[in-house]
C-alpha positions as CSV (number, residue, x, y, z in Angstrom):
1,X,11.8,85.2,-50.5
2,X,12.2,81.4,-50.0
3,X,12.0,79.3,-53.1
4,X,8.7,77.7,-53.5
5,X,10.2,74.5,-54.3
6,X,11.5,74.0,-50.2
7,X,7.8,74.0,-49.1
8,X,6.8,71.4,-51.6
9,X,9.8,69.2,-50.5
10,X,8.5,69.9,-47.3
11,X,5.1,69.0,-47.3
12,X,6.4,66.1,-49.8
13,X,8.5,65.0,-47.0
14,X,6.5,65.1,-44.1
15,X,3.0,63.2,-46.1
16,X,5.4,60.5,-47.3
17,X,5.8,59.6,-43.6
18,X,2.3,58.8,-43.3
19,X,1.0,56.0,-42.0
20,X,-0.1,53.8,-45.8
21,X,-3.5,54.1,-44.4
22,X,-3.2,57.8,-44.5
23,X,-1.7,58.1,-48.2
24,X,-4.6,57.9,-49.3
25,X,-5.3,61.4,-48.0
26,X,-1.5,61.9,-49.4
27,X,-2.7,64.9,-51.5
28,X,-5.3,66.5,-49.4
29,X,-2.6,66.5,-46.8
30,X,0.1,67.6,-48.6
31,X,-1.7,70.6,-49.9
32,X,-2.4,71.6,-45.8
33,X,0.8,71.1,-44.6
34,X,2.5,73.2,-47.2
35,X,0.4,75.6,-46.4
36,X,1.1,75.4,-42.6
37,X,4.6,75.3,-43.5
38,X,4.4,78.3,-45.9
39,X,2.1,80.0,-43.5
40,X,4.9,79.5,-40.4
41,X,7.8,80.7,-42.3
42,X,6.3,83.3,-44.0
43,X,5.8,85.0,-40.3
44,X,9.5,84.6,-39.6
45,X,12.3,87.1,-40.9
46,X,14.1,84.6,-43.2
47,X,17.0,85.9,-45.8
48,X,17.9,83.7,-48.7
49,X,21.6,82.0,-48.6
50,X,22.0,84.7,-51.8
51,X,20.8,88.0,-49.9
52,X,23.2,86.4,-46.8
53,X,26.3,86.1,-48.7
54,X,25.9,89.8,-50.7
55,X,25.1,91.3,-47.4
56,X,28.3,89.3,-45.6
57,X,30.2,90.7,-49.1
58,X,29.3,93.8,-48.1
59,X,30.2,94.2,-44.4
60,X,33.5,93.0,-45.2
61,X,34.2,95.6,-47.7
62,X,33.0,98.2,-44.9
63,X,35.3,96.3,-42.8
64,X,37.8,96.6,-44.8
65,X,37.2,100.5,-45.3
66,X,36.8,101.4,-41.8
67,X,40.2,100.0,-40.7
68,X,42.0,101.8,-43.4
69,X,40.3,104.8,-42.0
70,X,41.1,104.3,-38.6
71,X,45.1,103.8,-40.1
72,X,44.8,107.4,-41.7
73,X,43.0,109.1,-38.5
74,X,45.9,107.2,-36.4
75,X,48.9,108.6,-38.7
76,X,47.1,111.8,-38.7
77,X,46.9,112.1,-35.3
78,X,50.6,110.9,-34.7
79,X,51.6,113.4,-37.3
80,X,49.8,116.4,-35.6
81,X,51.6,115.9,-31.9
């Protein structure tokens, strides 16, 4: 899950841009569009940088496996003719 902390930068972000005749409203409208944000994000498939880079660790190690497979089914098959 995405840290909490990104959507109130987010909505931080985006309300500090305001118009100053707006800020007044600052909180009100940060509090809606974190939740629009939240709300958006939350329907997308969305991996943490973490979950990316154990899953990338991974594939390489199957990687890695599969071509010293494909070595041992090569010298096995060169051994059998």
């Amino acid at each position: 899950m995405i840290d909490k902390k990104i959507f109130d930068d987010i909505s931080q972000r985006i309300a500090g841009q305001m118009p100053s005749g707006l800020q007044i409203l600052q909180d009100d409208l940060k509090k809606n569009i974190r939740s629009a944000v939240e709300a958006s994000l939350s329907n997308l498939n969305l991996v943490t940088r973490e979950e990316f880079d154990v899953q990338a660790k991974v594939l390489a190690r199957t990687r890695a496996k599969l071509e010293l497979l494909e070595k041992q089914v090569a010298e096995l098959e060169s051994i059998k003719k």
